[in-house]
VMD Tcl script that builds the backbone (N, CA, C; Angstrom):
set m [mol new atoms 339]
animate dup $m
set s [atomselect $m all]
$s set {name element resname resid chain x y z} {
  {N N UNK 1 A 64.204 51.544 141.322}
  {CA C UNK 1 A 63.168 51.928 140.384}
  {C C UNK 1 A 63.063 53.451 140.377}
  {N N UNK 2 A 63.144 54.027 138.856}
  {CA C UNK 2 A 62.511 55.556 138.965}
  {C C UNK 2 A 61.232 55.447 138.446}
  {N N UNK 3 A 60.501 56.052 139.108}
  {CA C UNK 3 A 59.083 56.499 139.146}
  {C C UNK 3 A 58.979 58.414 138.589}
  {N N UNK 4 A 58.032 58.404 137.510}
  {CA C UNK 4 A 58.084 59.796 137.410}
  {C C UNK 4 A 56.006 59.727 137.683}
  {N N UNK 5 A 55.481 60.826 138.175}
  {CA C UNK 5 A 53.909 60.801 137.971}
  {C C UNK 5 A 53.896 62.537 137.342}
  {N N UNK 6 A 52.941 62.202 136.446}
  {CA C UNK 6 A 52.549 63.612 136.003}
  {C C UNK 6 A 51.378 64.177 136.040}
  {N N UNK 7 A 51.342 65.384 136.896}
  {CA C UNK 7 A 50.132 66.345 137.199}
  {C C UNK 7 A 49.699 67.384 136.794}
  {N N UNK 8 A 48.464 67.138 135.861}
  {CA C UNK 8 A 47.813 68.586 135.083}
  {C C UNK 8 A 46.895 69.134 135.561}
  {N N UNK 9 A 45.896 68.356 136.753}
  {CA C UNK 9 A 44.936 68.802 136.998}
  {C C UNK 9 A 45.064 69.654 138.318}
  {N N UNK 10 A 44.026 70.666 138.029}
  {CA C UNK 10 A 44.204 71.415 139.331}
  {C C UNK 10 A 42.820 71.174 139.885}
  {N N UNK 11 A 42.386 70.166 140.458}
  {CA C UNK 11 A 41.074 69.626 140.813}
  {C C UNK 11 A 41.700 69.199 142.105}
  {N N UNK 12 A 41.193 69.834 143.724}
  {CA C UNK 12 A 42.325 69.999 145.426}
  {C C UNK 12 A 42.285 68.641 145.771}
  {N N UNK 13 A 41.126 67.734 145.301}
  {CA C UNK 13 A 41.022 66.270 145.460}
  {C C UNK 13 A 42.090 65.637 144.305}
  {N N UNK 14 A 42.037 65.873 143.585}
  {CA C UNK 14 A 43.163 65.311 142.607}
  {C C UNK 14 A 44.452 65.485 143.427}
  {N N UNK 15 A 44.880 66.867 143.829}
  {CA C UNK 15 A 45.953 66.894 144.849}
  {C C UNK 15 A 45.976 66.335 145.814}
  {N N UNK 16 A 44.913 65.606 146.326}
  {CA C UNK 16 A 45.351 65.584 147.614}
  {C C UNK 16 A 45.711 64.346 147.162}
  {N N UNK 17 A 44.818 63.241 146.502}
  {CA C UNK 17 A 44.823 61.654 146.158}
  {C C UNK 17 A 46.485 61.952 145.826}
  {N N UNK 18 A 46.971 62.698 144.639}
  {CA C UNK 18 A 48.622 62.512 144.353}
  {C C UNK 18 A 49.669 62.290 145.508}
  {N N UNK 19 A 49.116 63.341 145.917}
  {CA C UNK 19 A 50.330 63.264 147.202}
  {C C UNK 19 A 50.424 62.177 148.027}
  {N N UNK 20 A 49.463 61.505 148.310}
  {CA C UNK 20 A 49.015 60.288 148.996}
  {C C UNK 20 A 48.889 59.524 148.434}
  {N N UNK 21 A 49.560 59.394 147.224}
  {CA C UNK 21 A 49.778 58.151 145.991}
  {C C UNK 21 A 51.392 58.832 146.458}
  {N N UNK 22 A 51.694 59.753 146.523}
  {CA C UNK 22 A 53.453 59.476 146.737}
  {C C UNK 22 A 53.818 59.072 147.476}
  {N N UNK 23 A 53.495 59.540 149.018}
  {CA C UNK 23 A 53.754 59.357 149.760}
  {C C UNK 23 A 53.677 57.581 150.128}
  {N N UNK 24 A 52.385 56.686 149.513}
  {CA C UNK 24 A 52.343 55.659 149.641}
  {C C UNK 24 A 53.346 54.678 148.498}
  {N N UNK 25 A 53.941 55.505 147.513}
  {CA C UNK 25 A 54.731 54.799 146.699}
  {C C UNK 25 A 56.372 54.933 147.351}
  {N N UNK 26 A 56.373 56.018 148.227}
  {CA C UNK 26 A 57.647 56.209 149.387}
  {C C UNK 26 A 57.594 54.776 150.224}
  {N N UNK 27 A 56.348 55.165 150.838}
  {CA C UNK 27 A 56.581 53.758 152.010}
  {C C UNK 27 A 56.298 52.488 151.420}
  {N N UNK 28 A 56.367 52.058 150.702}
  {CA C UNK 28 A 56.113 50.522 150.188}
  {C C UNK 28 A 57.367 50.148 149.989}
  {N N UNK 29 A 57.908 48.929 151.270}
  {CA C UNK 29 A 59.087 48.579 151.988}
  {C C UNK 29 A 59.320 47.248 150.362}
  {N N UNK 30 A 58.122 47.060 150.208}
  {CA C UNK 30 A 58.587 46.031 148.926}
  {C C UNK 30 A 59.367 46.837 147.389}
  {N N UNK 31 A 58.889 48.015 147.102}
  {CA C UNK 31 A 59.781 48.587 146.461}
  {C C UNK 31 A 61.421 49.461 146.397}
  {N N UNK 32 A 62.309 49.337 145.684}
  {CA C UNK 32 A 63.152 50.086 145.636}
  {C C UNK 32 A 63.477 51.059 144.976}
  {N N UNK 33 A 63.203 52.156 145.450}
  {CA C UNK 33 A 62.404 53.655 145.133}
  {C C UNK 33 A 63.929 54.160 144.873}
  {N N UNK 34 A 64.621 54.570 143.802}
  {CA C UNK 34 A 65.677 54.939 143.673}
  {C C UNK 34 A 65.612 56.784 143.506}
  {N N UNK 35 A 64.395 56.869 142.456}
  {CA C UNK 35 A 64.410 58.328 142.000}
  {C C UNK 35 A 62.608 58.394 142.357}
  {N N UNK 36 A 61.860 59.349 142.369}
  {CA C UNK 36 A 60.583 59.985 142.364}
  {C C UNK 36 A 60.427 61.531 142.082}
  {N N UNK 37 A 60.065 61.395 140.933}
  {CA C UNK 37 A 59.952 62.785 140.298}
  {C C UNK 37 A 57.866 62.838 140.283}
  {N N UNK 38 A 57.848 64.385 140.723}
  {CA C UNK 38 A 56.340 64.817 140.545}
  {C C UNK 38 A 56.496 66.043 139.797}
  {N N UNK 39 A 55.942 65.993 138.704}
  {CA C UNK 39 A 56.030 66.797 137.444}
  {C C UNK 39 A 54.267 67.425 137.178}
  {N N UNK 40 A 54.494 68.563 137.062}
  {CA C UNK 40 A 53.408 69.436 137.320}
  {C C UNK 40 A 53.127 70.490 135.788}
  {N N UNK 41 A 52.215 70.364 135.397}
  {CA C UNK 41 A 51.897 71.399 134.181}
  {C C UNK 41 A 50.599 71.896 134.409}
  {N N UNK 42 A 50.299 72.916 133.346}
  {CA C UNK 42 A 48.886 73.484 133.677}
  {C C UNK 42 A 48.148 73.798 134.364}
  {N N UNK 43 A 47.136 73.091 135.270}
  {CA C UNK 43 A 46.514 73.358 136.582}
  {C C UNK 43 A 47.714 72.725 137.468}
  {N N UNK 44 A 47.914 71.963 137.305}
  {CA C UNK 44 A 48.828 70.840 138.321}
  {C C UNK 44 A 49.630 71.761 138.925}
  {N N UNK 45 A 50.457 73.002 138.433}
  {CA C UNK 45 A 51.252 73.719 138.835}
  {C C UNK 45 A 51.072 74.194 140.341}
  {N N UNK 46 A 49.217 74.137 140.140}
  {CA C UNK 46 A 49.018 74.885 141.730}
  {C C UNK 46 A 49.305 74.153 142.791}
  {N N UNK 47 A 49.233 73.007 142.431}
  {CA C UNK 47 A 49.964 71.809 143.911}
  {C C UNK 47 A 51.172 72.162 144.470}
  {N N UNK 48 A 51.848 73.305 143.673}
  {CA C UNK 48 A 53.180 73.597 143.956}
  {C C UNK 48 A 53.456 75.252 144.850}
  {N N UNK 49 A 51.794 75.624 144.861}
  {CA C UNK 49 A 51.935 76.880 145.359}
  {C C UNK 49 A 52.178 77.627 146.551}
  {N N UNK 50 A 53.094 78.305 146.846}
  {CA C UNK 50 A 53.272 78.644 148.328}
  {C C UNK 50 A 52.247 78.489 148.961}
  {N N UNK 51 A 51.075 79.262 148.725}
  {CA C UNK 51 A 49.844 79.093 149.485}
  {C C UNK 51 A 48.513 78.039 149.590}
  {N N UNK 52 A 48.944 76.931 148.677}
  {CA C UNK 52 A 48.144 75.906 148.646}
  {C C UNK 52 A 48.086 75.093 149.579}
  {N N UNK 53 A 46.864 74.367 149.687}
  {CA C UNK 53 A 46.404 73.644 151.002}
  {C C UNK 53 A 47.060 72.343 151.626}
  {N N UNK 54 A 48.371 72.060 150.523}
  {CA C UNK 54 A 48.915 70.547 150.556}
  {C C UNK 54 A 50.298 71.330 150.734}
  {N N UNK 55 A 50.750 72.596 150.984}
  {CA C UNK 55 A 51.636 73.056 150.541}
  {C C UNK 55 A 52.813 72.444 151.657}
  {N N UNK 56 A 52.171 72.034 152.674}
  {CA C UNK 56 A 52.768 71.488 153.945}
  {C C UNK 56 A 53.648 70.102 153.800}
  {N N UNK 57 A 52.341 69.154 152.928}
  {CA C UNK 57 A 52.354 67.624 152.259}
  {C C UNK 57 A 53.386 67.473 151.787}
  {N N UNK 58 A 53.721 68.685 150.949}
  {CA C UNK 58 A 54.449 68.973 149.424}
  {C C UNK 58 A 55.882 69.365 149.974}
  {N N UNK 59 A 56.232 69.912 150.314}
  {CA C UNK 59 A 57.311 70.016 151.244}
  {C C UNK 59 A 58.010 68.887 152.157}
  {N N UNK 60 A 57.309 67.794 152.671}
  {CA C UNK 60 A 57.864 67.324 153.142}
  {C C UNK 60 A 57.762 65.712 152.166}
  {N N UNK 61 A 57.375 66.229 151.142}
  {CA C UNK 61 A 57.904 65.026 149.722}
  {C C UNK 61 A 59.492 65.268 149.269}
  {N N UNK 62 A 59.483 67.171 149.160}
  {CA C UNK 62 A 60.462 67.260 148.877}
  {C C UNK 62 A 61.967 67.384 149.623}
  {N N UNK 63 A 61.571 66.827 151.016}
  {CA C UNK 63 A 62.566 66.826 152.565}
  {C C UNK 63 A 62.936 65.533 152.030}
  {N N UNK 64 A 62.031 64.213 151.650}
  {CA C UNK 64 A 61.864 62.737 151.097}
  {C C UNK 64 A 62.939 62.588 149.935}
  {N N UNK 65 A 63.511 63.511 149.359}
  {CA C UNK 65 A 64.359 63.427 148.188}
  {C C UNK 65 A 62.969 63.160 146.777}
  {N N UNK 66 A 61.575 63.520 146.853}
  {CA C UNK 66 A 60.986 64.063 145.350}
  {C C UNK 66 A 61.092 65.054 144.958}
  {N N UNK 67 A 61.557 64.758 143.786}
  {CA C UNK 67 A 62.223 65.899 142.995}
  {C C UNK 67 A 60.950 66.705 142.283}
  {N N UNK 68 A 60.730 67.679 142.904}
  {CA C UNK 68 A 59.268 68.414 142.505}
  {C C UNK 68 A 59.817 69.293 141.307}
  {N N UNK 69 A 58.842 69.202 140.537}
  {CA C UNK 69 A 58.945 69.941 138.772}
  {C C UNK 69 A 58.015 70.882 138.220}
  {N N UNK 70 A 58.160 71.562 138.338}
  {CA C UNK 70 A 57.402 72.187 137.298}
  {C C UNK 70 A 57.287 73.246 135.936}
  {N N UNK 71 A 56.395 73.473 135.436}
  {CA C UNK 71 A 56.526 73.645 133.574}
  {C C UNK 71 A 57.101 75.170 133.522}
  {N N UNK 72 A 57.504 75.513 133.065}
  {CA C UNK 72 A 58.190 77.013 132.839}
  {C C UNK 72 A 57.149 77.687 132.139}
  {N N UNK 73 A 56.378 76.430 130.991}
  {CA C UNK 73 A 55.489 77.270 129.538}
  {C C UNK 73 A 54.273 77.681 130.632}
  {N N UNK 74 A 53.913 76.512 131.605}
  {CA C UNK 74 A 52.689 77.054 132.400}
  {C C UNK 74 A 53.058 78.295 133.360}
  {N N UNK 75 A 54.310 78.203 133.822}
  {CA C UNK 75 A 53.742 79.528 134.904}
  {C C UNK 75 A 54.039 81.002 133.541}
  {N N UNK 76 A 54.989 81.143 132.317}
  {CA C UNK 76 A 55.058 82.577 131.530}
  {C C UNK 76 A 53.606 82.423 131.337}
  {N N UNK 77 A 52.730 81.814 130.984}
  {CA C UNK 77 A 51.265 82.047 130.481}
  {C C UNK 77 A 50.011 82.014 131.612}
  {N N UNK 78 A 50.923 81.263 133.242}
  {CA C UNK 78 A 49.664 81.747 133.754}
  {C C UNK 78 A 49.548 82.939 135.414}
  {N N UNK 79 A 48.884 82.539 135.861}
  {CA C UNK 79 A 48.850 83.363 136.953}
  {C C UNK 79 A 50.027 83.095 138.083}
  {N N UNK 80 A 50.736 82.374 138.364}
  {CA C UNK 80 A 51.868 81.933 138.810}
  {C C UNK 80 A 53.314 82.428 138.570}
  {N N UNK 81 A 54.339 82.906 139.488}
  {CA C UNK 81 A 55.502 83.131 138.976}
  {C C UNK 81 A 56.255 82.041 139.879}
  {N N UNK 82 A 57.861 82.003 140.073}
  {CA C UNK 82 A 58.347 81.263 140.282}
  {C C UNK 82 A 58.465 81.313 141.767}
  {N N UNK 83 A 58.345 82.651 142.610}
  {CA C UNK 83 A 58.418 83.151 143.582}
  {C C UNK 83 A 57.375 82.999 144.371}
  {N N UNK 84 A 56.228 82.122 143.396}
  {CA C UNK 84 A 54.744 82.315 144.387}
  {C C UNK 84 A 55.170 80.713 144.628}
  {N N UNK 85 A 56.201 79.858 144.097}
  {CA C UNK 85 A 55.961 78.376 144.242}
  {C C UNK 85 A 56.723 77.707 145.690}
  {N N UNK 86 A 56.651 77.007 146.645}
  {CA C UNK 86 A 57.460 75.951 147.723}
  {C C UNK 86 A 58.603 76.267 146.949}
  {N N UNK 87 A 59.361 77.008 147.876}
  {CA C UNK 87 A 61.002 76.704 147.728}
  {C C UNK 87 A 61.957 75.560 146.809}
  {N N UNK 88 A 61.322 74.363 147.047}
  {CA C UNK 88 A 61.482 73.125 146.669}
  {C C UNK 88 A 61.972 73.010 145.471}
  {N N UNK 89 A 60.794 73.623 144.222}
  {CA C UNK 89 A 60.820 73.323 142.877}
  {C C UNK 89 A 61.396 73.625 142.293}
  {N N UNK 90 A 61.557 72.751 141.426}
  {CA C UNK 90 A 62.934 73.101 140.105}
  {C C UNK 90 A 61.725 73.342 138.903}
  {N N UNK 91 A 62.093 74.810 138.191}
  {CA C UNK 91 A 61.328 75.103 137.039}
  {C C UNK 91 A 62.456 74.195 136.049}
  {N N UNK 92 A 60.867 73.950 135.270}
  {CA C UNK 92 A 61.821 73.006 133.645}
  {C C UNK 92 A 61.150 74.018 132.946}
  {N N UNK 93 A 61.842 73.359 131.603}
  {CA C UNK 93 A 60.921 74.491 130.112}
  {C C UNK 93 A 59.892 73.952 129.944}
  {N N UNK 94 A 59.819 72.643 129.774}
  {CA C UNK 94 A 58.506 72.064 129.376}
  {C C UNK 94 A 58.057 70.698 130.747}
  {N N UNK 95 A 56.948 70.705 130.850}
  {CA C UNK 95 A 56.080 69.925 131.794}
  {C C UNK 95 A 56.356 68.457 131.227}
  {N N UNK 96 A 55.988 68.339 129.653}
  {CA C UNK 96 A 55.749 67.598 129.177}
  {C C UNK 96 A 56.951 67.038 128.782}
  {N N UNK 97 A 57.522 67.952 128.176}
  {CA C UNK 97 A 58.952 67.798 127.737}
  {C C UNK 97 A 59.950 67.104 129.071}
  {N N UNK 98 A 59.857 67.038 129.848}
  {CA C UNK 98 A 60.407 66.354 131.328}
  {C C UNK 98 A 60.224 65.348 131.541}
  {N N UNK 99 A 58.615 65.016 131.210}
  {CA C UNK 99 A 58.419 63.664 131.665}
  {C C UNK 99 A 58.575 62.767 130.525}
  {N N UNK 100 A 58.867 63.420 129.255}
  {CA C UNK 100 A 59.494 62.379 128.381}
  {C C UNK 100 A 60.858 62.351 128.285}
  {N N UNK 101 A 61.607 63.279 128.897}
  {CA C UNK 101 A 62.641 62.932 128.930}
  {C C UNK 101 A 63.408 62.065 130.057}
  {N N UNK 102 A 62.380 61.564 130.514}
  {CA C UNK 102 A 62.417 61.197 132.243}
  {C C UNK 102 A 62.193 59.857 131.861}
  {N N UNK 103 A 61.126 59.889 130.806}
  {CA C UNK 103 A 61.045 58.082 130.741}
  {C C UNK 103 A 62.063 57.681 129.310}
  {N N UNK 104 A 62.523 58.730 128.436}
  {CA C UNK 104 A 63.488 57.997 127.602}
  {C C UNK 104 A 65.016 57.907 127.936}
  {N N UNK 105 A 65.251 59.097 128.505}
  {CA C UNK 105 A 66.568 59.173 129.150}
  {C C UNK 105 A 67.245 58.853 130.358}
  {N N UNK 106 A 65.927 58.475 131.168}
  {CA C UNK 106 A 66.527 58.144 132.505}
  {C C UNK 106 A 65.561 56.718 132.987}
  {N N UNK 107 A 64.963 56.337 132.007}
  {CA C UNK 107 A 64.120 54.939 131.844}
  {C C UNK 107 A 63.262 55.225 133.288}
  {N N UNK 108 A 62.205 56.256 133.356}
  {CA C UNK 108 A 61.261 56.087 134.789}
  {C C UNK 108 A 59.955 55.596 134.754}
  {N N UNK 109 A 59.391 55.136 135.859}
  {CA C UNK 109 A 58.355 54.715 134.859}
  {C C UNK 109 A 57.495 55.359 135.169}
  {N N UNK 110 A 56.191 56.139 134.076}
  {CA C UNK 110 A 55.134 56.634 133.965}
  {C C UNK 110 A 53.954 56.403 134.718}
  {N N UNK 111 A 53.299 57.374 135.780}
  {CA C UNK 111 A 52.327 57.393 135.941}
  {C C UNK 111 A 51.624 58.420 136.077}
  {N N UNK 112 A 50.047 58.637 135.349}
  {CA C UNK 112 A 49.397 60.065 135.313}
  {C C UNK 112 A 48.374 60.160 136.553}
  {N N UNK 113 A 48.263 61.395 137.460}
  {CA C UNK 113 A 47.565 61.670 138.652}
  {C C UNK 113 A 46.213 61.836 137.569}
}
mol reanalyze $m
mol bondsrecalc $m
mol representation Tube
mol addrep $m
C-alpha cells in the first residue's frame, strides 16, 4: 500500500498528532506499507524545520524510508529557505501538485493531517 498524508497546518499539536499518525501507520504489522509520503505546504512546512520541536520525530520517519516533501511555492513566499529545513526533504514545486500526482500517478492513498 502507498499512503500519501498531506500537511498545511502549522498548529505544534497538529504536528505532533501527524507524526504519531505516521509513525502508527509504520507499525501496524496488519498493513503492507510499501511507500509513505508526508507532504507539507503552507504552515505544514514548519514540521520540516531544522529547529522545530518534532524535528527529532521527523528525522527518524525519514531513517523509516518517509519520503518527506515539501512545497517549493511555500518556502519562495515564506519565511523558510531550503537550508533552514531537516536534511531529509525533498523540495517539490507544488505541495499540492505532489499529492495529486501521488494519488493519480502512483495510485496512494489520501489522507489530510
Amino acid at each position: 500500500m502507498n499512503t500519501v498524508i498531506h500537511l498545511s497546518s502549522s498548529d505544534p499539536v497538529t504536528h505532533e498528532s501527524v507524526v504519531g499518525n505516521v509513525r502508527n501507520l509504520l507499525a501496524d504489522e496488519g498493513l503492507s506499507n510499501d511507500a509513505v509520503a508526508l507532504v507539507a505546504n503552507g504552515g505544514g512546512v514548519s514540521l520540516f524545520a531544522a529547529d522545530a520541536p518534532q524535528r527529532e520525530r521527523v528525522a527518524a520517519l525519514a531513517e523509516e524510508d518517509v519520503a518527506l516533501k515539501a512545497c517549493g511555492n511555500t518556502l519562495v513566499g515564506g519565511d523558510l529557505a531550503e537550508e533552514d529545513l531537516v536534511d531529509a526533504v525533498e523540495i517539490v514545486p507544488s505541495g499540492i501538485g505532489e499529492v495529486a500526482r501521488l494519488q493519480s500517478e502512483e495510485d496512494y492513498a489520501y489522507f489530510e493531517a
